[in-house]
C-alpha positions as CSV (number, residue, x, y, z in Angstrom):
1,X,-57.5,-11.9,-58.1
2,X,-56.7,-8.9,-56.5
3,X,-60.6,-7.4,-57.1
4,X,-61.9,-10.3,-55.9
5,X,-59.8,-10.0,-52.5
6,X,-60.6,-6.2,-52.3
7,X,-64.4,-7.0,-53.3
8,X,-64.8,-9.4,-50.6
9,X,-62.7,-6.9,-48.1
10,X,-64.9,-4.3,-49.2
11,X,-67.7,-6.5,-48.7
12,X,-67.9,-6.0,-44.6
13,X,-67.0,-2.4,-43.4
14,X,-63.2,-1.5,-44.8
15,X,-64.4,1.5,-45.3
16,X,-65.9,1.9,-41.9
17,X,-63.2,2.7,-40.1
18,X,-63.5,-1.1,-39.1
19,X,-61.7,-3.1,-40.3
20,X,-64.5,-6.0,-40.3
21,X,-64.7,-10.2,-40.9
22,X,-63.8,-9.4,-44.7
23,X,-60.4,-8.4,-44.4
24,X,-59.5,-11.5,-41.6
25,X,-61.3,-13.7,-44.1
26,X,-58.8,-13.0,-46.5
27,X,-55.7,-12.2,-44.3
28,X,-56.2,-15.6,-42.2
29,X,-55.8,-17.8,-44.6
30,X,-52.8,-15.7,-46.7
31,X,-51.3,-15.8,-43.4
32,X,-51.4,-19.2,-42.8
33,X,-49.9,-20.0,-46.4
34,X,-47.2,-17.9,-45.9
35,X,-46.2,-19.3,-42.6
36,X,-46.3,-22.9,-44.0
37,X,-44.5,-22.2,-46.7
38,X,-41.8,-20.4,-44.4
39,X,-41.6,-23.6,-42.4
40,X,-41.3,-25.7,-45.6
41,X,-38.4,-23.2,-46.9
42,X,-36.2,-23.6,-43.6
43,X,-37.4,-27.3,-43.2
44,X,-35.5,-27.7,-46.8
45,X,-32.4,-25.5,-46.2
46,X,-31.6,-27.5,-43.1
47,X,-32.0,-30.4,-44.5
48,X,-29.9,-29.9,-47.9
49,X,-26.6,-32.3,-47.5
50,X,-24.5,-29.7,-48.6
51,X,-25.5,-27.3,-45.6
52,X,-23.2,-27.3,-42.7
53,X,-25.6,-27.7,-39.9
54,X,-28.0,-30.1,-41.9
55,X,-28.2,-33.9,-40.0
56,X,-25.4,-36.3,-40.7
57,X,-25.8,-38.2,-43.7
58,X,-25.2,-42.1,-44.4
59,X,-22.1,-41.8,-44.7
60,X,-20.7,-44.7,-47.4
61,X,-18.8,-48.1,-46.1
62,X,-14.9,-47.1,-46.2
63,X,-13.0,-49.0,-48.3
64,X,-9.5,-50.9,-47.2
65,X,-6.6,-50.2,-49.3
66,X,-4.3,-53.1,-49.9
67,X,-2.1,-52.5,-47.5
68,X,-4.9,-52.1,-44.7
69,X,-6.0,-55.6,-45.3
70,X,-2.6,-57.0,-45.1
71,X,-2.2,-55.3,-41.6
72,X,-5.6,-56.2,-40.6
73,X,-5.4,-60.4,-41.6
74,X,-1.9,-60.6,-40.5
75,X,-3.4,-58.8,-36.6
76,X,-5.4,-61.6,-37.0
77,X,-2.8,-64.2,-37.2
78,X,-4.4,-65.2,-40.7
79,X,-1.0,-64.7,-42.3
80,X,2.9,-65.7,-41.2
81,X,5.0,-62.7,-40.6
82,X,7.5,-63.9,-43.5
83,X,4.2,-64.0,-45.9
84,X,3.5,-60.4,-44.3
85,X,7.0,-59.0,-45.5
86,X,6.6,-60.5,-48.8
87,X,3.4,-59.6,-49.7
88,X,4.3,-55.6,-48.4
89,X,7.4,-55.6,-50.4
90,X,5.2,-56.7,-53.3
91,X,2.8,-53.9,-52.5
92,X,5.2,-51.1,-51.5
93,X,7.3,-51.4,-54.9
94,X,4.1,-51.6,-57.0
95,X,5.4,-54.7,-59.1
96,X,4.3,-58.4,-58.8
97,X,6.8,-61.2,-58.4
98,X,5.8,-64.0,-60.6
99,X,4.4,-66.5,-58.4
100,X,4.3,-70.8,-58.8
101,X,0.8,-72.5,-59.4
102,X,-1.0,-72.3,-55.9
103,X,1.2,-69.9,-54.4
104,X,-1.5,-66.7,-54.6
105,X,-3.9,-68.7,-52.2
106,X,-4.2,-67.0,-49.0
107,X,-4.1,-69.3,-45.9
C-alpha cells in the first residue's frame, strides 16, 4: 500500500519542489477518513450509558414496596384506617397472622 500511495504521489511533481494534485489525491481522502472516524469515536464515548455526561437513559418503572402501596390505597381511601394498622403491623413484624376464608380480599 504504501508504494502505491508514494507511486501515485510521485506521480505529479513531489519531487518538484511542488507538492502537486498527487499528494492532495491521496491526503484528501485519508483526511476525510480520519475525521469521520474521529466523529464516530466521540459520537460513541458520549453516548456509552456508563459515561457521566452521556444523555439520560430509560430509566426502568420503580417498583412499590409493600408498605408503599399500603400508604398509597389507604391515601386513596381504598382501605379503613383499622385495616391500615393491621395490615402494617403484619408487614412491620414480617410474620402473617392466619386469616378466615375471605378475609385477604382487599376492598
Amino acid at each position: 500500500m504504501t508504494s502505491a500511495v508514494s507511486a501515485i504521489a510521485d506521480t505529479w511533481g513531489m519531487h518538484d519542489d511542488d507538492v502537486g494534485w498527487g499528494w492532495m489525491m491521496v491526503m484528501g481522502p485519508l483526511m476525510m477518513l480520519f475525521w469521520v472516524v474521529v466523529v464516530i469515536g466521540v459520537i460513541w464515548f458520549f453516548r456509552r450509558p456508563e459515561h457521566p455526561w452521556s444523555r439520560p437513559a430509560e430509566s426502568p418503572a420503580k417498583r412499590e414496596g409493600p408498605l408503599e402501596i399500603l400508604d398509597r390505597r389507604f391515601a386513596e381511601g381504598a382501605i379503613s384506617p383499622e385495616d391500615y394498622r393491621a395490615r402494617r403491623s403484619v408487614l412491620l413484624a414480617g410474620t402473617e397472622e392466619p386469616r378466615s376464608a375471605g378475609e385477604g380480599e382487599l376492598r
